[in-house]
C-alpha positions in Angstrom: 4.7 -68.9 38.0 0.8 -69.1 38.1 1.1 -67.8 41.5 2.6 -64.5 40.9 0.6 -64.4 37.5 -2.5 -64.3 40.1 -0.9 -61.9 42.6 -0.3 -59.6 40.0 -3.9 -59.5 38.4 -5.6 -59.2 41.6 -3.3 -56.4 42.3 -4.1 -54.7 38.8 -8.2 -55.0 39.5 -7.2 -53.3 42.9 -6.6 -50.3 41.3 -9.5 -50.0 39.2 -8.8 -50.7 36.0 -6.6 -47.7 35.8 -3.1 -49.4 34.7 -2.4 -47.0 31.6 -3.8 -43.9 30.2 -2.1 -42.2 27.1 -3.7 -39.6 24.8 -3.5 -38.9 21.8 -4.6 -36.4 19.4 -6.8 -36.7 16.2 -4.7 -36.3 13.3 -7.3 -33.8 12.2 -6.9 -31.6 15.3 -4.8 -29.3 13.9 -2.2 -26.4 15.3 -2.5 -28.0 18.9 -0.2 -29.6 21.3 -1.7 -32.3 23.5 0.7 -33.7 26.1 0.9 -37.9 27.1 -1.1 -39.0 30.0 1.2 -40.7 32.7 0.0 -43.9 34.8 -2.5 -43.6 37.6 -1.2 -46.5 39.5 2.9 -46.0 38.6 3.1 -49.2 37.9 5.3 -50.3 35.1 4.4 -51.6 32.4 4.6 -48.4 29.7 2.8 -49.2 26.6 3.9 -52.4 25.9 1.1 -54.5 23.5 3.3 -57.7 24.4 2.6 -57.3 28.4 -0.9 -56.1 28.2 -1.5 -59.8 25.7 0.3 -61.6 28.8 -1.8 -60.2 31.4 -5.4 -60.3 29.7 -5.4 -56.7 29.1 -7.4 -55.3 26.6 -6.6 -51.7 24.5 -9.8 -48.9 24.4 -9.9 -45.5 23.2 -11.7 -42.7 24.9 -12.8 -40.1 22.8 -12.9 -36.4 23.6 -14.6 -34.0 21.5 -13.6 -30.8 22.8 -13.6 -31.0 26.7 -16.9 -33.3 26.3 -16.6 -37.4 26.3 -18.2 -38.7 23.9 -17.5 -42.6 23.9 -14.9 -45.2 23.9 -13.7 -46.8 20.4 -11.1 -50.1 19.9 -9.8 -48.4 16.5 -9.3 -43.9 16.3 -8.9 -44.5 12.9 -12.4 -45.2 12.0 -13.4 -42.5 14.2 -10.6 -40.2 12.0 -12.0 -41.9 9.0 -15.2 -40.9 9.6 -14.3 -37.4 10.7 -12.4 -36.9 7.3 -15.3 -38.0 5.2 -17.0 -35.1 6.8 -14.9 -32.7 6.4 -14.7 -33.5 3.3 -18.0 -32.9 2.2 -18.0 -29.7 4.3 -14.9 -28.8 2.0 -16.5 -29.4 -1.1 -19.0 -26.2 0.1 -15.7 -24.1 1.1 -13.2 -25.1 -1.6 -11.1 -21.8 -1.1 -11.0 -22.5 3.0 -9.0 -25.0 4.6 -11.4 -26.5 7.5 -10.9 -27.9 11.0 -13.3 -29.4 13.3 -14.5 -26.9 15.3 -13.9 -28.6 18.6 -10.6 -30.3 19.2 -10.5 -34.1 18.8 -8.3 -36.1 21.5 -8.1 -40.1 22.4 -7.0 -41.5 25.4 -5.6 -45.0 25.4 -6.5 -47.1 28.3 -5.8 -50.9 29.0 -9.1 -52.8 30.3 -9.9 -56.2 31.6 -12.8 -56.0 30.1 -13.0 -54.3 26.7 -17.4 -52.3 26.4 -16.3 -49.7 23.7 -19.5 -47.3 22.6 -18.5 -46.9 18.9 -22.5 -46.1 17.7 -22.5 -44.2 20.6 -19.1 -42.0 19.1 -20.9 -42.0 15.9 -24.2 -40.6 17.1 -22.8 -37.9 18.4 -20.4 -36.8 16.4 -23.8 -37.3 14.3 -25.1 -34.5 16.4 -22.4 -32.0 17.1 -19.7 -32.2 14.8 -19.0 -28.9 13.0 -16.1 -27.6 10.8 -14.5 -24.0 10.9 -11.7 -22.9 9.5 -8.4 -21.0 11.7 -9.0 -17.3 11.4 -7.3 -14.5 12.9 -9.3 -11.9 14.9 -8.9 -8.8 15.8 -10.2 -7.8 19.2 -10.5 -3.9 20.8 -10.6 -4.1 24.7 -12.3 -7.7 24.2 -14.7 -6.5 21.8 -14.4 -8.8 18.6 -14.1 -6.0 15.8 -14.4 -9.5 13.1 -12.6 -12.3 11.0 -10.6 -13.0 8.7 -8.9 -15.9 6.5 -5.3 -15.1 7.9 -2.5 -11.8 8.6 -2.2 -10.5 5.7 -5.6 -9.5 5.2 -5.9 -8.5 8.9 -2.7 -6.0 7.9 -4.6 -4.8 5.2 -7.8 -3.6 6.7 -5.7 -1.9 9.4 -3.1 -0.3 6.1 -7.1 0.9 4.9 -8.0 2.6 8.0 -4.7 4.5 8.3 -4.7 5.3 4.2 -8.1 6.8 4.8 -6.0 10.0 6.7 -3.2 10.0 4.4 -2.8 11.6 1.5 -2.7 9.4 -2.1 1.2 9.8 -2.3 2.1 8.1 0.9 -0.9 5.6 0.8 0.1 1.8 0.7 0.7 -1.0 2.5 3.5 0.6 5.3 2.6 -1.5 8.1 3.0 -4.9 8.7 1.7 -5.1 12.5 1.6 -8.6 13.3 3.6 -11.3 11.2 3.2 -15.4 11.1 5.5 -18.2 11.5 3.7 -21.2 11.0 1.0 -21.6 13.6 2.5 -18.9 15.6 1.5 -14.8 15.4 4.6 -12.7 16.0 5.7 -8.9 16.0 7.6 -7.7 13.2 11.1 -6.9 13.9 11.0 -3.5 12.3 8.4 -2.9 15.3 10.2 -4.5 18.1 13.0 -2.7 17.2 11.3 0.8 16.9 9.6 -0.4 20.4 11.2 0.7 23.7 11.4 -2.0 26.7 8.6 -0.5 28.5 6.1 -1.0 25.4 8.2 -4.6 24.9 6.8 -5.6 28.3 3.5 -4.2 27.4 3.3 -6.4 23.9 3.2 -9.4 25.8 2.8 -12.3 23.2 1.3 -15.7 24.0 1.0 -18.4 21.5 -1.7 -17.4 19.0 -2.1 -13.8 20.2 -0.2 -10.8 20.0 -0.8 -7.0 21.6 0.0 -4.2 19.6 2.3 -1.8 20.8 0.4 1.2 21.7 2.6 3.3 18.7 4.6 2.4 16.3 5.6 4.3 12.9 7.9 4.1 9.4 9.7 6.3 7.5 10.2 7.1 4.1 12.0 9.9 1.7 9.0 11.9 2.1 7.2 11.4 5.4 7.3 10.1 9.1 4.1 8.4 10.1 3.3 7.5 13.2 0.5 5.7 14.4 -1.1 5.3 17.7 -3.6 2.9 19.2 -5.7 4.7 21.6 -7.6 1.1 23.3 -5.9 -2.0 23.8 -5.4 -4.1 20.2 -5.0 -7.4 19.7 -4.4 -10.2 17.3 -5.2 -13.5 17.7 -5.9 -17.2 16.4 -9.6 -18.9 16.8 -11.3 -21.5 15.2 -14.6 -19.8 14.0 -17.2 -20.5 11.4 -16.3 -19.8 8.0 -19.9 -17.8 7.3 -18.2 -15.7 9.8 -15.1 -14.5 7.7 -14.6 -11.0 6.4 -13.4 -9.2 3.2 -10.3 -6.8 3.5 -12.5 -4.1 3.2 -15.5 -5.1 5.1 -12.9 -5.3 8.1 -11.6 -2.4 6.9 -15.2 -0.4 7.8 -15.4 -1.9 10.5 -11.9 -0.7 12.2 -13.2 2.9 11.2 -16.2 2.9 12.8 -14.7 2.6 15.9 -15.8 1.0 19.1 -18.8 2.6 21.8 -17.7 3.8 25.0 -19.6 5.3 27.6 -19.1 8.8 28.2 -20.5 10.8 31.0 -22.7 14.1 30.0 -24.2 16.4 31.8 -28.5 16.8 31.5 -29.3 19.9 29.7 -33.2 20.4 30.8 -35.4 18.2 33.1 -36.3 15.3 31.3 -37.6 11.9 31.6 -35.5 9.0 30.6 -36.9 7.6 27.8 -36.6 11.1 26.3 -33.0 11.8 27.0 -32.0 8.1 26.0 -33.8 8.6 22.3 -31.6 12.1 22.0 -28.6 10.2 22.4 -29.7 7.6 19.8 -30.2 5.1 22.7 -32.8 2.6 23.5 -34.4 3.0 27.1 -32.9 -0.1 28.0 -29.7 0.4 26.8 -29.8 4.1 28.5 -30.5 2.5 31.9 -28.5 -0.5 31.5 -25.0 2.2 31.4 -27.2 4.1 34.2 -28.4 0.7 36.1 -29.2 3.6 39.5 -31.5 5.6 37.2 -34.0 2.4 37.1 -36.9 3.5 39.0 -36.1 7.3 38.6 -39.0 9.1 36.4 -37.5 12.6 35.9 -33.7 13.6 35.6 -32.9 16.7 36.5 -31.0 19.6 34.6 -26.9 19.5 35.2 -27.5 15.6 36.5 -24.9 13.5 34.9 -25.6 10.5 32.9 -23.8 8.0 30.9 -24.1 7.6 27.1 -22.6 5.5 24.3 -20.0 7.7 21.8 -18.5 6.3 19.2 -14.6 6.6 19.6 -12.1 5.6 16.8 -9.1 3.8 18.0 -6.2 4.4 15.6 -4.1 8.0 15.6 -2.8 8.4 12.5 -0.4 11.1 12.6 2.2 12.0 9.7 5.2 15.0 9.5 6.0 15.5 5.5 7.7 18.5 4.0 5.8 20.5 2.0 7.1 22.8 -1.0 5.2 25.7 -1.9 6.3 28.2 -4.2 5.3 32.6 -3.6 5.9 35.4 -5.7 8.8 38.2 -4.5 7.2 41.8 -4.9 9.4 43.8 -6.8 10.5 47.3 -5.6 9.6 50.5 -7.4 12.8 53.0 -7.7 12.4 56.4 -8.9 15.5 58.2 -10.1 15.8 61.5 -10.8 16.7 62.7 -14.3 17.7 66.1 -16.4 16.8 64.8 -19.8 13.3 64.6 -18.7 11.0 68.2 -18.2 9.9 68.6 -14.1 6.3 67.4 -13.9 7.4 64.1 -16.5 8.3 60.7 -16.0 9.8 57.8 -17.7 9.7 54.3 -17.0 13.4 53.1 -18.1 12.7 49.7 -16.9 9.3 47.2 -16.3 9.6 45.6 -12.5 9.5 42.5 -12.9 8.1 39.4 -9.6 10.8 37.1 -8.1 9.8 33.7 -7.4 10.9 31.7 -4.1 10.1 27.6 -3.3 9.2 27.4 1.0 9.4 24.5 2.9 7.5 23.8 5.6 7.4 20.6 7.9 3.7 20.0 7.9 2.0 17.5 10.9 -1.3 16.1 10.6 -3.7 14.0 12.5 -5.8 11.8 11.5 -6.4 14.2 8.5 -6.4 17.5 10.3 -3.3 19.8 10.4 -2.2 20.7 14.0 1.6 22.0 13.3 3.3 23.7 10.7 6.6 25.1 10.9 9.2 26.3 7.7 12.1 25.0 7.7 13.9 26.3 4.2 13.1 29.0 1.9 15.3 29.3 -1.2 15.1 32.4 -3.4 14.9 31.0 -7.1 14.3 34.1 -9.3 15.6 37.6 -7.8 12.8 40.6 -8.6 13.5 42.6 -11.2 13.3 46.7 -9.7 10.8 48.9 -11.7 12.9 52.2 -12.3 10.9 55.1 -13.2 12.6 58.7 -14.3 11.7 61.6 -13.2 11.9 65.1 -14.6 14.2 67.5 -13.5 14.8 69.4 -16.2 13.5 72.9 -15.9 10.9 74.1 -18.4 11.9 77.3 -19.9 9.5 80.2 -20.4 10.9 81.4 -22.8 9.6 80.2 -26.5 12.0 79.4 -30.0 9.7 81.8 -31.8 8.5 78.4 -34.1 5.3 77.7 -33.2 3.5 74.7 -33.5 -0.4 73.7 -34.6 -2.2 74.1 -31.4 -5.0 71.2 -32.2 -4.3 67.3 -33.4 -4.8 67.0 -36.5 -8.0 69.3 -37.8 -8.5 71.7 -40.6 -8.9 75.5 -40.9 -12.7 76.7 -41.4 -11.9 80.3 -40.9 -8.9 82.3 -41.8 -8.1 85.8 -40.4 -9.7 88.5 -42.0 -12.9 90.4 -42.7 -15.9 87.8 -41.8 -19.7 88.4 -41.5 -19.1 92.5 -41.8 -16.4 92.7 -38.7 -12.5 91.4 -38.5 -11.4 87.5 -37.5 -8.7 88.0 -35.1 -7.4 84.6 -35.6 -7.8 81.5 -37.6 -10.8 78.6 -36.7 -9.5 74.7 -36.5 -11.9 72.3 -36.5 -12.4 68.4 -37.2 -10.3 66.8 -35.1 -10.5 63.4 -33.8 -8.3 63.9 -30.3 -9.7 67.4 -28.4 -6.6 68.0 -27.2 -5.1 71.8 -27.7 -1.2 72.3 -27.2 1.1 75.4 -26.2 2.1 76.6 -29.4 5.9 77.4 -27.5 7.2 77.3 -24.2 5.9 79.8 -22.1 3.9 81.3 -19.1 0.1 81.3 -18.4 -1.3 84.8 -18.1 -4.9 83.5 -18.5 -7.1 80.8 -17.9 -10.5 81.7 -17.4 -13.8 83.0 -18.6 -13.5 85.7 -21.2 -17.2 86.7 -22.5 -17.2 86.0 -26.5 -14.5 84.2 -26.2 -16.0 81.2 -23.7 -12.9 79.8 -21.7 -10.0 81.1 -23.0 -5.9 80.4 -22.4 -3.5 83.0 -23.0 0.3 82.3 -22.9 3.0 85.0 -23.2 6.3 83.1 -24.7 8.4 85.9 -23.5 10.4 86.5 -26.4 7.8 89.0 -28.3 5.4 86.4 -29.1 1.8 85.8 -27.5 -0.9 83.1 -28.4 -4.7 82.7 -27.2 -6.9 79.7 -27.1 -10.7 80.3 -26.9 -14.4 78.2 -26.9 -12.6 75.7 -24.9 -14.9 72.9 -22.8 -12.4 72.7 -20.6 -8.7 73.9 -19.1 -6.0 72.3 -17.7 -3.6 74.7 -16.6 -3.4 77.7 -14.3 -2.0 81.1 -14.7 1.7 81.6 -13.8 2.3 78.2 -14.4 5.4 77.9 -16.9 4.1 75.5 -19.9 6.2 73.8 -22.9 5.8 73.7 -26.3 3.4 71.0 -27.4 2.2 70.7 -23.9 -2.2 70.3 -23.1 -3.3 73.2 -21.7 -7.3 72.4 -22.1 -10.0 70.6 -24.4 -11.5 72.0 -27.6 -15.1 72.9 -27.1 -18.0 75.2 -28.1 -17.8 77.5 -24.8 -18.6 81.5 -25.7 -19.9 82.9 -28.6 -19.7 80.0 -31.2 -20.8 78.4 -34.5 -19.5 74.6 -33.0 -16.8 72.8 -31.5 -13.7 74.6 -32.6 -10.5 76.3 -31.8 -10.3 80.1 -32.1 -6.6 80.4 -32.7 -4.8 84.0 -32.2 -1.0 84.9 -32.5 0.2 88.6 -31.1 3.9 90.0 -31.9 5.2 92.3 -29.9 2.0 93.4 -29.1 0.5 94.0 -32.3 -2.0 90.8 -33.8 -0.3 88.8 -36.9 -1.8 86.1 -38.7 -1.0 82.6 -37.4 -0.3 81.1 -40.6 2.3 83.4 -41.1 4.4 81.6 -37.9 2.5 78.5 -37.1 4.5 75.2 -38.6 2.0 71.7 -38.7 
């Protein structure tokens, strides 16, 4: 037996010292998978504590923080003990964050002849570099880090803000969840993957920790379609960061809408030197020649060269269809009929027109605020127009008068009756003090006269072909022509103080068969 016990340990210090390796992870290296180390020698003797005792072997740990070695321990859990006090005091600064060592911790078991662990040596620096952070979810355009935050839901949030900010208040909420978690792992919605075609499947390619958008996706509701676009490439993922490093919902939020830079070419309006042209494009010289590295030792650009400069490009399309009502009046058409209760030259409005009312419906798109399509799709006709019918006379006016006359003024009195006046004869009666001007046809008749008449001023003269004739002097003004066929109570001019007169008045006469009678004797009020 002591034979092949010394075969068997010469063999083992053959091969270095390298009998087992297994590795293990710190219990506070959370969210990651570490896999077991095998044997570099294939010997077998596994893990067993009872072999490595009956060989000499003694049990070291190796400890990894990050990808760095750091030292070799007999017992992890002081090292985890140590780690946890830590953290501990890191979380008493961060009471709302749950921390994580920033770099991943990892311990590989090996089984030595000789046991030379480096605890003080772990300690010191773990002393030096340790660091906490906290798993955060960031949201990265084309590789650029757009920022951080605690976890999805806020990261759905900001993204919801930037596409509210082109939608109008009744469609505004959270529609969107782009990215969802289960457990450690980020995941596309179904509602996505299902809205998602298998080309943009194979485009969202999803590894553990980090999912792609789809370049579109969109939701519907009762009153709107909405689509949105992503116009670089998006993506979600997992990182261990600094908590100083995290974001507010709305801090994100600004920064989503503010886009990312690209670099756009652009022609050279006038002949310029570089440090000119950078400072019109809000450029530092170095950041002008570091998109135009060729332009380095060039002094003067020359008009219609083309450079490159930085624009600031957003990089979500929000575009939505909703129907939108809108109600317009309906004209109503004016009808005139023709009737023989009313005198030619009159009308009558039997009935007022009254305005229809119709609701349109139109299927309105918009992007990113701005409408770019609008098409009706309905119009429904909710109160009919009401026709405005007017008469209009057709009734002939005779010429011919009753023989009753009627007062020729509105209203007024008499100042002067017929008779001997002033040492000559009044042909006629005087009406003044009216409020209205207006003089009437005393009958139906024709116009013989309308015109100047020398004492008289303008004067109107009507023969009512029936024996009876009336005149109308000192008027200011006249409204009918001779010939024309007038009715009784009709305006034929204004009262005025036209010829030979003592103030506004009407100069009233009334002939009978050709001989002058006085008015009063015919004329009814």
């Amino acid at each position: 037996m002591g034979n092949i016990f010394d075969n068997l340990k010469k063999f083992t210090r053959n091969v270095s010292n390298q009998i087992i390796n297994i590795k293990r992870t710190s219990k506070l290296a959370v969210g990651m998978t570490v896999a077991v180390a095998g044997t570099t020698t294939g010997v077998a003797l596994a893990a067993s504590n009872t072999n490595a005792e009956s060989l000499g072997l003694d049990e070291i740990y190796h400890v990894y923080y990050g990808e760095d070695h750091i030292g070799s321990v007999e017992d992890p859990d002081e090292i985890d003990q140590y780690i946890e006090e830590k953290k501990n005091e890191a979380q008493a600064r961060h009471n709302d964050i749950e921390l994580v060592t920033s770099e991943e911790i990892n311990y590989v078991r090996e089984l030595v002849f000789n046991s030379d662990v480096e605890s003080e040596k772990v300690v010191t620096n773990l002393e030096e570099n340790l660091a906490f952070a906290t798993q955060a979810v960031e949201l990265l355009v084309n590789d650029q880090s757009i920022g951080y935050v605690k976890n999805i839901d806020m990261a759905n949030k900001a993204l919801n803000g930037v596409i509210n900010e082109s939608l109008p208040k009744e469609l505004q909420s959270d529609l969107f969840t782009f990215v969802k978690q289960e457990e450690d792992e980020l995941i596309l919605p179904k509602p996505i993957l299902k809205d998602m075609n298998k080309e943009e499947l194979e485009q969202s390619e999803q590894e553990e920790g980090t999912v792609i958008l789809p370049e579109t996706v969109s939701v519907e509701n009762d009153s709107a379609k909405i689509d949105v676009s992503f116009t670089e490439n998006v993506v979600v993922t997992k990182e261990r960061v600094n908590p100083t490093k995290l974001l507010e919902v709305e801090q994100l939020t600004k920064l989503i809408e503010r886009g990312i830079s690209i670099a756009k070419e652009k022609p050279v309006e006038d002949e310029s030197d570089i440090e000119t042209i950078a400072k019109s494009n809000n450029l530092s010289t170095d950041e002008f020649i570091d998109l135009n590295p060729g332009l380095d030792d060039v002094e003067i650009i020359q008009a219609g060269e083309t450079v490159k400069v930085k624009q600031e490009k957003k990089f979500i399309d929000v575009v939505y269809t909703a129907e939108k009502t809108e109600e317009k009046s309906i004209d109503y058409d004016t009808i005139t009929k023709n009737s023989n209760e009313i005198y030619q030259g009159n009308e009558k409005v039997k009935q007022q027109g009254e305005k229809g009312k119709k609701v349109l419906t139109y299927k309105v798109t918009t992007k990113n605020g701005k409408v770019i399509n609008e098409e009706k799709v309905n119009e429904e006709v909710v109160k009919e127009p009401k026709d405005k019918i007017i008469l209009k006379g057709t009734k002939r006016v005779s010429n011919r008068g009753s023989g009753q006359l009627g007062w020729p003024a509105v209203g007024g009195h008499i100042t002067s009756k017929m008779g001997s006046r002033w040492g000559s004869y009044h042909k006629g009666i005087d009406i003044a003090g009216v409020g209205n001007r207006t003089i009437k046809s005393a009958d139906n008749g024709t116009v013989v006269q309308a015109s100047w008449d020398g004492a008289y001023g303008n004067r109107v003269v009507i023969n009512h072909n029936n024996g009876f004739k009336t005149t109308y002097s000192h008027l200011s003004s006249m409204s009918v022509s001779p010939g024309q066929t007038v009715k009784k109570g009709q305006s034929i001019g204004q009262m005025g103080t036209t010829g030979r007169s003592t103030g506004v008045h009407l100069h009233f006469e009334v002939y009978r068969n050709g001989g002058l009678v006085n008015p009063l004797s015919y004329v009814g009020r």
